[in-house]
DRENZADREN-960120 format. One record per residue (C-alpha): x, y, z; residue in one letter. Coordinates in Angstrom, 2 decimals, always signed. Layout:
BEGIN
+---------+---------+---------+--------+
:      px :      py :      pz : residu :
+---------+---------+---------+--------+
:       X :       Y :       Z :      A :
...
+---------+---------+---------+--------+
***
This chain:
BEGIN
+---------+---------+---------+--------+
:      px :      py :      pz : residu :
+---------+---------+---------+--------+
:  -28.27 :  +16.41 : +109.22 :      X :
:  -31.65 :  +17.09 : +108.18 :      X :
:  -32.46 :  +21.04 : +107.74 :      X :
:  -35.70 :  +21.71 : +109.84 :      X :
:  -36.03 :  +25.70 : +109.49 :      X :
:  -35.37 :  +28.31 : +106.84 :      X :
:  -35.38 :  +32.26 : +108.03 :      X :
:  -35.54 :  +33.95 : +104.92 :      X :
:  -34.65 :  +38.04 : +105.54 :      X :
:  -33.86 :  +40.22 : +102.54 :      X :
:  -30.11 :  +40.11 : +103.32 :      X :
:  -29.74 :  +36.46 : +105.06 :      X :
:  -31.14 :  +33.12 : +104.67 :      X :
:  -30.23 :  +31.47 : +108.23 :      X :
:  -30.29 :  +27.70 : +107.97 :      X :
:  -32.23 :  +25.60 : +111.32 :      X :
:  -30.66 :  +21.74 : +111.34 :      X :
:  -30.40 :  +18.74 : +114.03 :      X :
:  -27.16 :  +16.91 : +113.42 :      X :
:  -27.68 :  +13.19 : +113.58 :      X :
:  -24.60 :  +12.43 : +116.30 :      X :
:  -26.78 :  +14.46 : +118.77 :      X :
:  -29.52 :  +12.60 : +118.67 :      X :
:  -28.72 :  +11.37 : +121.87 :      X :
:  -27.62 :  +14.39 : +123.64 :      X :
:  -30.50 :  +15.07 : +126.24 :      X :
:  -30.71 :  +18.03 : +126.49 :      X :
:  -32.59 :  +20.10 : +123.54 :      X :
:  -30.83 :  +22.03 : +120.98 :      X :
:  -30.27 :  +23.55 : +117.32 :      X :
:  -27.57 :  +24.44 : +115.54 :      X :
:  -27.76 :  +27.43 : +112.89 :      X :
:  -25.61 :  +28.78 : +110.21 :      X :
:  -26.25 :  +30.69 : +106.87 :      X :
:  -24.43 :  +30.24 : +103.75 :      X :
:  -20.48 :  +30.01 : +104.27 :      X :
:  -20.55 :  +29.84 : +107.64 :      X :
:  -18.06 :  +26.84 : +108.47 :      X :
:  -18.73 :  +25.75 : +112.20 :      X :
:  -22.43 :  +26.36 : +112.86 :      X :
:  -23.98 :  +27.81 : +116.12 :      X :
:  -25.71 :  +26.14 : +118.66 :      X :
:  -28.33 :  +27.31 : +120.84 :      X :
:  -30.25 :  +25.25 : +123.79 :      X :
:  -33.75 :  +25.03 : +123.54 :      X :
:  -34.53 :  +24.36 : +126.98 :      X :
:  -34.61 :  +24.97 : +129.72 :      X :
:  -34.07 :  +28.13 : +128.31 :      X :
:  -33.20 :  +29.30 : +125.30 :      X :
:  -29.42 :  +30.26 : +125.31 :      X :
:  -26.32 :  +30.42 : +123.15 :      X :
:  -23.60 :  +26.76 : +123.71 :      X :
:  -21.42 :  +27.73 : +120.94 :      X :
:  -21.00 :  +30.86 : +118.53 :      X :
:  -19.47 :  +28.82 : +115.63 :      X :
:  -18.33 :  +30.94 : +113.12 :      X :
:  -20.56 :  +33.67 : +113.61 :      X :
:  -20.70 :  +37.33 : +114.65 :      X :
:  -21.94 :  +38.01 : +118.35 :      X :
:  -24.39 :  +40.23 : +116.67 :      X :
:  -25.63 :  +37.31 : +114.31 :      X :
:  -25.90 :  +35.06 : +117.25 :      X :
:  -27.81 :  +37.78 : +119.02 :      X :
:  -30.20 :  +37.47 : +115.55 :      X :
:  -30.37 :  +34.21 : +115.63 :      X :
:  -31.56 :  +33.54 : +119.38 :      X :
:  -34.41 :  +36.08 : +118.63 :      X :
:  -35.72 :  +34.01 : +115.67 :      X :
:  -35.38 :  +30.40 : +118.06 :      X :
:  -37.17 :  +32.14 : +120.51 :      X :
:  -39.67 :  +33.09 : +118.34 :      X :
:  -39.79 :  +29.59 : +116.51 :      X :
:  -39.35 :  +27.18 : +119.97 :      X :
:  -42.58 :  +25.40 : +119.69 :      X :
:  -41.76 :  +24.05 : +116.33 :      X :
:  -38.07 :  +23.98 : +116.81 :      X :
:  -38.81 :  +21.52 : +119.69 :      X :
:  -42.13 :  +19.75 : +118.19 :      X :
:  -39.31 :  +19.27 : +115.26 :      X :
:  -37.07 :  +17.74 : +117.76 :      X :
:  -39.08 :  +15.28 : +119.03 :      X :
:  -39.76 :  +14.22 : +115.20 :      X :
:  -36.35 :  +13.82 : +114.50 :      X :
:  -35.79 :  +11.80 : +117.38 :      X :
:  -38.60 :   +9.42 : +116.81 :      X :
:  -37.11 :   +8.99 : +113.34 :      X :
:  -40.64 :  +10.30 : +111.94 :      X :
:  -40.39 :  +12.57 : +108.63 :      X :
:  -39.86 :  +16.43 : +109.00 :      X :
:  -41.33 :  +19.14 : +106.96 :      X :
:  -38.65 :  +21.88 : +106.40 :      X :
:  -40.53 :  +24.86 : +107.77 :      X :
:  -39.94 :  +28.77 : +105.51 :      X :
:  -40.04 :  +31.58 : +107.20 :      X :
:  -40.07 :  +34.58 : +104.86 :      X :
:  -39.26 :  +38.15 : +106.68 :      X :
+---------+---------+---------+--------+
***
């Protein structure tokens, strides 16, 4: 479950991964969580970018987080298509 985006903010660090049993799940997605959070959320990619699941997470941090993939899609999916060539990832940091 390799971690492929790090939003720093002042108050949260949100945490970008792929989880490996998705791999073959067509269509694109990313599933985000910060520190504690137990089940992360996941947000499609594409067509659009929309929320699947909330995990554990407020429906104003979801609202947070679907701002920052929107702003981050290019190399959320470029990052995608890494992963699922099995080609090495650089972790991209995002200080706010």
């Amino acid at each position: 479950m390799p971690k492929v985006l790090l939003y720093i903010t002042a108050r949260i660090t949100w945490t970008f991964l792929f989880f490996g049993t998705d791999v073959n799940e067509n269509r694109a997605h990313v599933h985000v969580g910060k520190r504690g959070t137990e089940v992360f959320a996941k947000i499609w990619l594409e067509p659009t970018v929309e929320i699947a699941s909330y995990g554990s997470l407020t429906q104003a941090q979801v609202k947070q987080i679907v701002s920052i993939v929107e702003e981050n899609k290019s190399q959320l999916m470029q990052q995608r298509k890494n992963f699922k060539a099995g080609k090495t990832m650089k972790l991209i940091k995002i200080n706010k």
